[in-house]
N, C-alpha and C positions, 0 to 999 in steps of 0.2 A: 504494500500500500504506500501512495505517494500521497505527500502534503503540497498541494501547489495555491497559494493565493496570489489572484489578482484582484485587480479592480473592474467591475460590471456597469455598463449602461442599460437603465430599465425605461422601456418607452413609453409613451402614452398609453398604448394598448394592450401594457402588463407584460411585454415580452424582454428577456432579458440578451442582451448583444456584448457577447464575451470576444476578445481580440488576443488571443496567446498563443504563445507558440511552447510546443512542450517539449521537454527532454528529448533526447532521440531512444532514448531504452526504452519509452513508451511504445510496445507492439500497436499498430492500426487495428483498428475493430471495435467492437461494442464493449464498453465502460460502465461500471457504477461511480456517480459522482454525487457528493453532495453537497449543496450550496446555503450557505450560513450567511443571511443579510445582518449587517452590525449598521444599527440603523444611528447611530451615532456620527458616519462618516453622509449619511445619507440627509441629515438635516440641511447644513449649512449647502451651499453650491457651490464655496471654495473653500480648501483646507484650510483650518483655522490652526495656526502656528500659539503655542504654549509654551510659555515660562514660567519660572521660580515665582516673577513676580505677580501672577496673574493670583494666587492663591492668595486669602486671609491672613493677616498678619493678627494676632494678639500681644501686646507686648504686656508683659507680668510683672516687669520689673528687673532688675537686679538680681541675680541671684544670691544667698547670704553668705558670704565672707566663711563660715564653716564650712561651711556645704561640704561632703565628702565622697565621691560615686567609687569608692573602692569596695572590691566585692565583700570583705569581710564588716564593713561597713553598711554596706544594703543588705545583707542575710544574715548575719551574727557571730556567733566564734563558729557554728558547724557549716557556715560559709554554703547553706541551699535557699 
């Protein structure tokens, strides 16, 4: 079994127009394929580019001057 994704054009008329070109070890002939719509990519019309800054920022504050993230620290002497 082969994992191959691309990108599909779906028409008016609910038809879907695939443009690939596949491996050459793919034998010619009849196929099972199946097709998974990620309808996420299918909202917008142009790819919408994503960064760091795009998410929520919360700011808390300072952290305190103690503070210790060592593991015998966050779990106790038997360190789970």
């Amino acid at each position: 079994m082969k994992t191959i994704e691309t990108d599909v054009i779906v028409t008016q008329d609910g038809r879907i127009r695939i443009d690939l070109k596949l491996p050459t070890d793919v034998p010619p002939g009849r196929h099972r394929a199946v097709v998974v719509l990620d309808e996420w990519l299918a909202a917008p019309t142009s790819r919408v580019e994503r960064s760091l800054a795009d998410f929520p920022v919360h700011d808390l504050g300072p952290w305190p001057e103690d503070l210790s993230l060592r593991r015998a620290d966050l779990y106790g002497d038997d360190e789970r």
